[in-house]
C-alpha positions in Angstrom: 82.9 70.1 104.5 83.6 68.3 101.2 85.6 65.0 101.8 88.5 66.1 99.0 88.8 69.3 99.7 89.4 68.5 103.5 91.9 66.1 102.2 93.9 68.2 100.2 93.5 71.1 103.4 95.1 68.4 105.7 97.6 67.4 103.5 98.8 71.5 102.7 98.5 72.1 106.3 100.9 69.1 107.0 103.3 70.4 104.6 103.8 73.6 106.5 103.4 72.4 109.9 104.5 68.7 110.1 104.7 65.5 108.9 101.3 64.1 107.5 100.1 61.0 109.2 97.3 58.6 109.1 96.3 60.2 112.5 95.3 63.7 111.0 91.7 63.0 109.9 91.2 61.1 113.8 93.2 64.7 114.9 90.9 67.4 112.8 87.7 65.2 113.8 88.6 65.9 117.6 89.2 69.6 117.2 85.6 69.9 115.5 84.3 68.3 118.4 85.8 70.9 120.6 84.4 73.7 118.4 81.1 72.1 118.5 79.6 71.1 121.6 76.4 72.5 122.9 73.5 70.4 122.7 69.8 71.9 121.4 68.9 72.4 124.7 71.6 74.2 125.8 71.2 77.0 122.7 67.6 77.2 123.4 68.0 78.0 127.0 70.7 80.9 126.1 68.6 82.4 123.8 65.2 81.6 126.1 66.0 85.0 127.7 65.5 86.7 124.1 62.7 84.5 122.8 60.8 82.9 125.6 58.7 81.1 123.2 61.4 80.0 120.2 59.8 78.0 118.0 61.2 75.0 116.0 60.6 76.9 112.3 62.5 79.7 113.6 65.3 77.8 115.1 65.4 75.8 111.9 65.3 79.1 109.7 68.4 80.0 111.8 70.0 76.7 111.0 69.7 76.5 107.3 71.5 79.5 106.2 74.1 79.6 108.8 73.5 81.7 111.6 73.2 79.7 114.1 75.8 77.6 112.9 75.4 73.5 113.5 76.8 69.9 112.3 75.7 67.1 112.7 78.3 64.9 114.1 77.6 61.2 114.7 74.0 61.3 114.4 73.3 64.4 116.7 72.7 67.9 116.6 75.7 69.9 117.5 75.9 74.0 117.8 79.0 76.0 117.3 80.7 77.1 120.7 79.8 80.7 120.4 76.2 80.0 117.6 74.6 82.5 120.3 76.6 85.1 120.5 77.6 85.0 116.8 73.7 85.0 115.7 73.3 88.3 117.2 76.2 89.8 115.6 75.2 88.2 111.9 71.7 88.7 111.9 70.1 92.4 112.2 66.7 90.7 113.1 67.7 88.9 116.1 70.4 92.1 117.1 67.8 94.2 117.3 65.4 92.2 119.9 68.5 91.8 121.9 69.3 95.2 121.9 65.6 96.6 122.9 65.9 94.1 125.5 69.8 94.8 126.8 70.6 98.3 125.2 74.0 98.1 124.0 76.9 100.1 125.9 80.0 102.3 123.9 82.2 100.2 123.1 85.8 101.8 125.4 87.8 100.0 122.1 86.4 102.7 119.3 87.5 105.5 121.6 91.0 104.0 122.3 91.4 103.9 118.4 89.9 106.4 117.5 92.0 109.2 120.1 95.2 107.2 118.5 94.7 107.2 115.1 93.8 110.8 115.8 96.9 111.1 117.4 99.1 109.7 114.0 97.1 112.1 111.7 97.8 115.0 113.8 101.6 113.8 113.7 101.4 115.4 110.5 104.4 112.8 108.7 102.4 110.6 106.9 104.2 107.0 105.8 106.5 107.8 108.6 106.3 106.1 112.5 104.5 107.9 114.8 102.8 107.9 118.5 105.5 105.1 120.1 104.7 103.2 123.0 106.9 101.1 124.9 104.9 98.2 126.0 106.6 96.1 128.5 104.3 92.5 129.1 104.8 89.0 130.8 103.6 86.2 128.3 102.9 82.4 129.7 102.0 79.0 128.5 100.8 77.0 131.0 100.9 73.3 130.7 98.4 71.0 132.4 99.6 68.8 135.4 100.1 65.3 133.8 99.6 66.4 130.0 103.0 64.5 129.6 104.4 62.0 131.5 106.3 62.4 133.9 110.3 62.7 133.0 109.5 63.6 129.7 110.9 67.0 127.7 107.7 69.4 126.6 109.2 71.8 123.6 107.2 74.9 123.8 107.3 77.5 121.5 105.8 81.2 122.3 104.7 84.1 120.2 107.5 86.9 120.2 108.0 90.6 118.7 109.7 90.4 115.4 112.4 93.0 114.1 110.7 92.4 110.8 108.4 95.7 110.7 109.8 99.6 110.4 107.4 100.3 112.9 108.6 97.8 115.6 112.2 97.8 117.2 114.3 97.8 120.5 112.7 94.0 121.2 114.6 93.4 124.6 113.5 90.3 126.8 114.1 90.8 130.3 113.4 87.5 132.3 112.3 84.2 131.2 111.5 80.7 132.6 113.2 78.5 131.6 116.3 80.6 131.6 118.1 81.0 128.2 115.1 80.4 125.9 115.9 79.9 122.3 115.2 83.0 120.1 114.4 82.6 116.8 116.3 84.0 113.8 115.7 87.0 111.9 114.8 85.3 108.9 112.0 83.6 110.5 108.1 84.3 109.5 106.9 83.2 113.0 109.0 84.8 115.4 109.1 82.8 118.8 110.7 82.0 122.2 111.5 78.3 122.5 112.2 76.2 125.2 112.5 72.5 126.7 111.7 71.8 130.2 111.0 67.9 132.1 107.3 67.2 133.1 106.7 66.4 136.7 104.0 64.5 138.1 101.1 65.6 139.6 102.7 69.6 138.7 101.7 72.2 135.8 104.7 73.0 133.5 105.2 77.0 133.1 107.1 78.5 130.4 107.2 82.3 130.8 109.0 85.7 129.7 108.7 88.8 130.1 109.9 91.8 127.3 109.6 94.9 126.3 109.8 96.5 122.8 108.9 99.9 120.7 106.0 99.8 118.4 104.2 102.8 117.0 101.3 103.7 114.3 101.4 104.6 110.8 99.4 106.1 108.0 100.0 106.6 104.8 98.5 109.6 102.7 96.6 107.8 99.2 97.3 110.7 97.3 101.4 109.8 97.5 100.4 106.6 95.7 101.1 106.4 92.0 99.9 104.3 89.5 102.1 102.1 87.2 100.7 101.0 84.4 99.9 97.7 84.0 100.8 96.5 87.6 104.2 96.1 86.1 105.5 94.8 89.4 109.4 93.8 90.2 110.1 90.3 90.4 109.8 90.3 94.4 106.7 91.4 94.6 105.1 88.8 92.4 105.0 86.6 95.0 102.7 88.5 96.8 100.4 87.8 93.9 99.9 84.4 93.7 97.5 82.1 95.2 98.6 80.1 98.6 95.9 77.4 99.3 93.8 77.2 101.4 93.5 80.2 102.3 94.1 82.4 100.0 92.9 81.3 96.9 90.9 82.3 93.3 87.6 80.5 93.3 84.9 81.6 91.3 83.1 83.3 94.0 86.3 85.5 95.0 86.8 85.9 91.4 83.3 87.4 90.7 83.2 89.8 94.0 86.5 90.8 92.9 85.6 91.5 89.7 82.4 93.2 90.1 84.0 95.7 92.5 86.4 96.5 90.9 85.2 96.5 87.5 87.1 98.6 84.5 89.2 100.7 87.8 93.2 99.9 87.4 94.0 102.1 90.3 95.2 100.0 92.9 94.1 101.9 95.9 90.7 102.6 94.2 90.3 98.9 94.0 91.7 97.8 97.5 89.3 101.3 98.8 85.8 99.6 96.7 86.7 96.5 98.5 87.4 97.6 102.1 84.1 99.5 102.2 82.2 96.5 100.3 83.4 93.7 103.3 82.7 96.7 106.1 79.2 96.9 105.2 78.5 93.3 104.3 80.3 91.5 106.3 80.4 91.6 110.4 82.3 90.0 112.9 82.2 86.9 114.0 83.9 84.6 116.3 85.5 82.0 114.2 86.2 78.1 114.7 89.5 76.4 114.7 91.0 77.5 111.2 92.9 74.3 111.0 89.2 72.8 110.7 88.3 74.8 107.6 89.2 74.2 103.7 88.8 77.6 102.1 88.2 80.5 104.2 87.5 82.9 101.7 84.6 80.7 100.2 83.7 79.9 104.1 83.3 84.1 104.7 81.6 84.7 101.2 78.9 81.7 101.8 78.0 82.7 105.4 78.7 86.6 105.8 80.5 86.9 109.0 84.1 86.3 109.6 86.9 87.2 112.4 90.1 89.3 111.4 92.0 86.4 110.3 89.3 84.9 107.8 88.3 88.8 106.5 91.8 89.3 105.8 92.3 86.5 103.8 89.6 87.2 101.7 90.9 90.6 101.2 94.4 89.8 100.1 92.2 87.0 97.6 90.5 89.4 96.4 93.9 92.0 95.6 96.2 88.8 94.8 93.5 88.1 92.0 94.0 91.7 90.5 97.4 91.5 90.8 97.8 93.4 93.7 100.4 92.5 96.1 98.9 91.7 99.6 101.0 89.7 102.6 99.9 88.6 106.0 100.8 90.4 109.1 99.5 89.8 112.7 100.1 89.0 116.5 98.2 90.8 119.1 96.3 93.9 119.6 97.3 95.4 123.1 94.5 98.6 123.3 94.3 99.0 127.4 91.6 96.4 128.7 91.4 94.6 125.5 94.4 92.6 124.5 93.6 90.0 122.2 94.8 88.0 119.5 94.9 90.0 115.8 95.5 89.7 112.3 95.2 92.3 109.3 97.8 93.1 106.4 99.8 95.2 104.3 99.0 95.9 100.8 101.7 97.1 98.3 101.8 100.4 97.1 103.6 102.2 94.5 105.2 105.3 95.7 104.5 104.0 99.3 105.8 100.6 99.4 103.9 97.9 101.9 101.1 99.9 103.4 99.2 98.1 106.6 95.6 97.5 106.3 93.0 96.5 109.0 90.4 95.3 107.4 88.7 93.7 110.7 88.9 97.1 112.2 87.2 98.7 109.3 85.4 102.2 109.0 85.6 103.9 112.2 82.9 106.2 113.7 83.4 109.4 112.8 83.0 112.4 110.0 86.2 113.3 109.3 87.7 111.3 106.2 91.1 110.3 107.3 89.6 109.1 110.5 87.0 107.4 109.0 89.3 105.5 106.4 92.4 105.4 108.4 92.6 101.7 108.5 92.5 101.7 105.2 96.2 102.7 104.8 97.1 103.0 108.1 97.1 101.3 111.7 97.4 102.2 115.5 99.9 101.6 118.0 99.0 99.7 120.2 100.2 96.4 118.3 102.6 93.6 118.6 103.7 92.3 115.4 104.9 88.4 115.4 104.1 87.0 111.9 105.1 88.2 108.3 103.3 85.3 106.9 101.1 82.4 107.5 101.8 78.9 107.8 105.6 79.0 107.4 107.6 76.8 109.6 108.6 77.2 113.2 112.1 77.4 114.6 113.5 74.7 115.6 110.6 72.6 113.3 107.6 70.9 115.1 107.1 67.7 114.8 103.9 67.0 115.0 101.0 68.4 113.3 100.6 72.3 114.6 97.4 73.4 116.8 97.5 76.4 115.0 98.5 75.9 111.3 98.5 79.3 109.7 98.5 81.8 112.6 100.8 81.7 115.6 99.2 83.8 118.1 99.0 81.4 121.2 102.1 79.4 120.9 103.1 75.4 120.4 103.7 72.7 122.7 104.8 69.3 121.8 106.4 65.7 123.3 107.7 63.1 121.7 103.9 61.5 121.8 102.6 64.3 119.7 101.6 67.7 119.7 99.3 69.2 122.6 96.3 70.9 121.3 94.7 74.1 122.9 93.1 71.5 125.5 96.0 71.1 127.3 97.3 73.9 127.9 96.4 78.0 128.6 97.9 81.1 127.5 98.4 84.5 129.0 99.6 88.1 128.2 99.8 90.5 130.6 100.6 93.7 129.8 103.2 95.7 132.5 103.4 98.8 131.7 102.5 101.2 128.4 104.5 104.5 128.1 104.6 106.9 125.3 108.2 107.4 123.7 109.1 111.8 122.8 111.4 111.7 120.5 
């Protein structure tokens, strides 16, 4: 990571998210460390099962271009978390002696998504709602025992479904501890529960809710999209255009992808459509570290070919920002039965449509009819819970201290008056109630 570029990542990040301190650098370092802590030996003996008899040139093959992804941090070799696991899904070498070994099994996921998007098509009201769920779920941050000293407040803040999105409404929260947790305000990008509550010795501190809220799919037929000429776009939108560093951002390498996609097209969707299909192919998933420990993602997913949801979608909205295509963040959770998880994707603007959601993590799904196969394209499922409109805008009430989680707010905050508490100290959990489908 180059030394001014981190600098100038901190000191954005701290803008959004905090007061900037000398104590960044010493906080950043530690999260790297986190990210980054199995030995050699350790890697070698997880892959020993696939190659018995590794040798050094391959391991150092692996290294130097990325896949098995290493720093070396105070004089020693460290390996990314999840190198592994991520090796097999970036390189098709190493996937496919894995898979002769362990054949692969369906993944329950593509059928979930596909039999919903299905679902929306056959809806037949495209651009409208369709195939609502009401998904009630018990969300909880717990705290470690003796995090915080004893007798002093924790301020928590957790991830809550905005009223921001057509396709979300009828929020309702149902129980909570602490009782009468703070909700935040309808202007807010990061929408959020917050609540105080005393540390106790020697006990774990529990902040917990439960809701329920409506949220359904959406797809939007290309062929209602029309094109202006010029991108003449209304003042509002122009902000959707511009360049938001770190992360989204015009660097020479976005620039030329961009460019070369796209090339002499000024169709919108045509452009957004050449690069959808161009990350799909060239770009798998990847488990990703700590975004607050990375300068430009974008650059980070061009450079190494692999990236998670998050770090594929900023590269998409980049890649559309640069062309003058308006593209803003959107994400929270994806809550498909036996795979809730955290999620991120976007919405591209439209003329004739207006902001149009787009997975790009999702991709190309599996199948030979069209509109299934490009359905995330302009269109996403139900089974979503939408908390951000944007990344890396300011909490309410404000933190502090320096956010775990600059950009994203997934997971939730927690803070004292000695700082903030990073991932480390604390877990998370969703649990999903009950699902039911809404007849209107």
């Amino acid at each position: 990571m180059r030394p001014l570029a981190f600098s100038v990542c901190l000191i954005l990040m701290a803008g959004c998210s905090g007061e900037i301190d000398s104590d960044h650098h010493k906080e950043i370092s530690g999260r790297v460390l986190l990210d980054f802590r199995k030995t050699e030996e350790q890697v070698r003996q997880q892959l020993s099962r696939y190659y018995p008899y590794l040798s050094d040139s391959q391991m150092r093959a692996w290294e130097s271009d990325g896949r098995l992804e290493m720093k070396v941090i105070e004089g020693q070799k460290k390996y990314f978390n999840y190198a592994v696991n991520n090796l097999f899904r970036i390189d098709p070498v190493a996937r496919k002696v894995r898979d002769t070994l362990f054949p692969p099994k369906p993944d329950p996921l593509d059928s979930i998504r596909l039999n919903n998007t299905g679902a929306i098509l056959l809806a037949g009201q495209p651009g409208k709602p369709a195939e609502t769920l009401r998904i009630t779920y018990e969300f909880s941050i717990i705290v470690d025992k003796d995090a915080v000293p004893d007798g002093e407040s924790i301020r928590c803040w957790l991830p809550y479904p905005g009223d921001f999105s057509p396709r979300q409404r009828l929020v309702n929260i149902i129980t909570s501890t602490p009782a009468g947790m703070q909700r935040s305000s309808s202007k807010a990008f990061h929408t959020s529960l917050y609540a105080e509550q005393k540390a106790v010795s020697g006990e774990p501190a529990i902040f917990s809710y439960t809701a329920s809220f409506d949220i359904s799919g959406q797809w939007f037929d290309p062929g209602s999209f029309r094109v202006k000429s010029g991108f003449d776009l209304k003042r509002s939108l122009k902000a959707y255009t511009g360049e938001n560093p770190p992360q989204i951002i015009f660097s020479p390498a976005v620039k030329r992808l961009a460019d070369s996609l796209a090339g002499n097209e000024t169709d919108p969707y045509k452009i957004i459509r050449s690069y959808f299909y161009w990350i799909d192919r060239n770009i798998p998933w990847a488990s990703a570290r700590e975004y607050s420990t990375m300068d430009s993602i974008p650059d980070y997913v061009l450079k190494y070919r692999h990236g998670d949801c998050g770090m594929v979608t900023f590269l998409l909205m980049s890649m559309a920002r640069y062309k003058g295509i308006p593209a803003r963040w959107q994400s929270g959770w994806m809550l498909h039965p036996g795979e809730e998880n955290l999620h991120d994707w976007c919405e591209i603007w439209f003329e004739g449509a207006g902001w149009v959601p787009v997975d790009m993590s999702f991709g190309l799904q599996n199948s030979e009819d069209n509109q299934l196969r490009e359905f995330y394209i302009t269109g996403i499922d139900s089974y979503r819970m939408i908390v951000n409109s944007d990344f890396g805008r300011s909490l309410e009430p404000s933190k502090k201290f320096f956010r775990s989680e600059p950009y994203d707010f997934q997971r939730g905050e927690v803070e004292w008056s000695g700082g903030n508490l990073y991932f480390n100290h604390w877990d998370y959990q969703l649990k999903i109630v009950s699902i039911e489908k809404i007849y209107f």
